[in-house]
N, C-alpha and C positions, 0 to 999 in steps of 0.2 A: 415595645417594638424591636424587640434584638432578636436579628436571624441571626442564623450557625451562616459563618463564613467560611470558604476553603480557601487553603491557598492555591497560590496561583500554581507550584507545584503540585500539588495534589489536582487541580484543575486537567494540566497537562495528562497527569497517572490515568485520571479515571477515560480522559479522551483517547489516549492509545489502547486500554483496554477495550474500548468500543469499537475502536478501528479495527484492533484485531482482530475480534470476534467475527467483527462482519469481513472481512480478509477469509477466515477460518470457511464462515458459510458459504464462500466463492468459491473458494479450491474447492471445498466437498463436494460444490453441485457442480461445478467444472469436470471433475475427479468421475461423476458420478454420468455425466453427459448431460445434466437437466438446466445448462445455458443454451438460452435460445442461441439460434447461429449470430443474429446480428451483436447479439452481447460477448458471443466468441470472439467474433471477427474485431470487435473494438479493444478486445482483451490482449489480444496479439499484435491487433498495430501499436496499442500500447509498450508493448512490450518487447518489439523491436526497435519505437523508438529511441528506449529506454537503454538500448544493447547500443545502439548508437551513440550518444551523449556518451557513452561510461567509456567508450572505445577509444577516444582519444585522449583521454585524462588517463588511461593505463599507458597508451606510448610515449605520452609526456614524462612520466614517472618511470619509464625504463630507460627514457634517453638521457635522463639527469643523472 
């Protein structure tokens, strides 16, 4: 009864490589227009929220 074990890095490797991937199929159909609007429109408040969190951790770090 011996499985093949990964480590916990290699665990990590192959999960970014899947995230990517599926990252990769986003952009393309985003890229391509084939996101429905409502998967748009979560994509960008996404991703404003995201401009916001980052905005102030940049004027922290120009005012130090």
């Amino acid at each position: 009864m011996s499985r093949a074990v990964i480590s916990r890095e290699q665990a990590f490797i192959n999960a970014r490589a899947v995230l990517d991937r599926a990252r990769a199929r986003r952009d393309a159909d985003r890229a391509a227009g084939r996101l429905a609007p409502e998967v748009e429109f979560i994509c960008r408040r996404l991703e404003r929220e995201q401009r916001a969190q980052q905005a102030p951790a940049a004027t922290l770090r120009v005012a130090a």
